[in-house]
C-alpha positions in Angstrom: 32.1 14.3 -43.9 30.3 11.5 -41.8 26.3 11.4 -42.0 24.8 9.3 -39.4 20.5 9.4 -39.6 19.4 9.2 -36.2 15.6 9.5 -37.3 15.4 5.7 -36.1 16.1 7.0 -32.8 14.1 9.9 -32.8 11.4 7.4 -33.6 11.8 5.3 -31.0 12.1 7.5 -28.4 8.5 8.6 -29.6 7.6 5.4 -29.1 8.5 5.1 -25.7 7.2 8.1 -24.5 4.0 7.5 -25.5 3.8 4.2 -24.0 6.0 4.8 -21.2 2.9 5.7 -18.9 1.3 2.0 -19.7 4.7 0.0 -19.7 3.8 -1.4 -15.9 0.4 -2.3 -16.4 -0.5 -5.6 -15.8 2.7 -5.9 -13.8 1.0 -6.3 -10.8 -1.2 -9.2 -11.6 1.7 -10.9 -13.2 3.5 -10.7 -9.9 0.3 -11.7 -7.7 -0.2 -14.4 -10.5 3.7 -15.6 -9.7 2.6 -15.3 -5.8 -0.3 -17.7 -6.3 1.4 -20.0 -8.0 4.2 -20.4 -5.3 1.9 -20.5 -2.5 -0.3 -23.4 -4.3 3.4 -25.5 -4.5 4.2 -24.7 -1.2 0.5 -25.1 0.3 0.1 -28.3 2.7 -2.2 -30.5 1.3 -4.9 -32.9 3.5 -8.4 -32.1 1.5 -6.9 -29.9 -0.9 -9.5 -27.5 -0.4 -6.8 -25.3 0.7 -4.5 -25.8 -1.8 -7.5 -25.2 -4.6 -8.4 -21.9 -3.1 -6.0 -19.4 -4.4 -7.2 -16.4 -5.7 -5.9 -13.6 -7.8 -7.1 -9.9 -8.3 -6.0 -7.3 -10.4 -7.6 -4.3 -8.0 -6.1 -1.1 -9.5 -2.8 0.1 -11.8 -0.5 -1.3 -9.9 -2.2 -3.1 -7.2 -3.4 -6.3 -7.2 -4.3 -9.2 -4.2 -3.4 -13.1 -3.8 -5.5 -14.7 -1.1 -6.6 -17.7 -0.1 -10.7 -17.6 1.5 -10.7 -20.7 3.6 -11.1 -19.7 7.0 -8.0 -21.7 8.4 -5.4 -20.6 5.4 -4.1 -18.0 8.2 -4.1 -20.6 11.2 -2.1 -23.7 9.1 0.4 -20.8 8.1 0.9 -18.8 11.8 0.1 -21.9 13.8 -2.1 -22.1 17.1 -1.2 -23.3 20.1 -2.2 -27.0 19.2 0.2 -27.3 16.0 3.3 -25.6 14.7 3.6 -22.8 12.1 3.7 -24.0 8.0 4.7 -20.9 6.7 3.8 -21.9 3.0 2.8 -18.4 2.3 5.7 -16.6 3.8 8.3 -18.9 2.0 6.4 -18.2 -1.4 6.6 -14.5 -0.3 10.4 -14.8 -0.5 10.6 -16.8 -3.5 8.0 -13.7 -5.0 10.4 -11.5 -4.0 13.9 -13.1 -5.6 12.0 -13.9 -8.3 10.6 -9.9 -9.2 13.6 -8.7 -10.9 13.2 -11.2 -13.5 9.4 -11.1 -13.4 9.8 -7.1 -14.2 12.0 -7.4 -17.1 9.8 -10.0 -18.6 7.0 -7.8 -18.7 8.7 -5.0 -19.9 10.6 -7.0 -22.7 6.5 -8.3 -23.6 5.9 -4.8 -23.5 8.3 -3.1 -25.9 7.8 -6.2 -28.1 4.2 -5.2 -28.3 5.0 -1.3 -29.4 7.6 -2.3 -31.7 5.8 -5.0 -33.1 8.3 -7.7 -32.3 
């Protein structure tokens, strides 16, 4: 006859279930943190007000804001009929966005390190 003890497993499992429900927090800021930085790379630079300006909010669960306050972030990235388009924040948007998969499985590997104690 072959014993195997599975209690290890029914111990983890506990584990995760009970922290299951906080596994993603903080997720969010991490991304809008990643955001942030790839817009400040990708920013064009005269004063470097602009570039100096980015802002990151953690503003609920699984919500959180990047933004840049200087009143002409929005025209230097869409343009105006006087100069062309930069598109900084939209390139940093699609760099965010390759980038997630690897972001989330960070954070959850930080996480389970944190329950198990590794």
């Amino acid at each position: 006859m072959i014993r195997v003890d599975v209690s290890q497993i029914k111990q983890t499992a506990k584990q995760i279930r009970k922290h299951a429900p906080k596994a993603l927090t903080g997720l969010a800021l991490k991304t809008a943190e990643h955001l942030a930085a790839e817009a400040t790379d990708r920013t064009p630079v005269d004063t470097g007000l602009m570039q100096a300006s980015w802002e990151v909010q953690e503003t609920g669960h699984l919500t959180a804001i990047t933004q840049n306050p200087t009143h002409y972030a929005k025209f230097v990235e869409f343009g105006t009929r006087f100069m062309e388009a930069r598109k900084f924040m939209t390139t940093a948007i699609a760099e965010t966005e390759e980038a997630l998969p690897k972001i989330v499985t960070e954070h959850l590997k930080e996480q389970a390190g944190r329950w198990f104690g590794a």
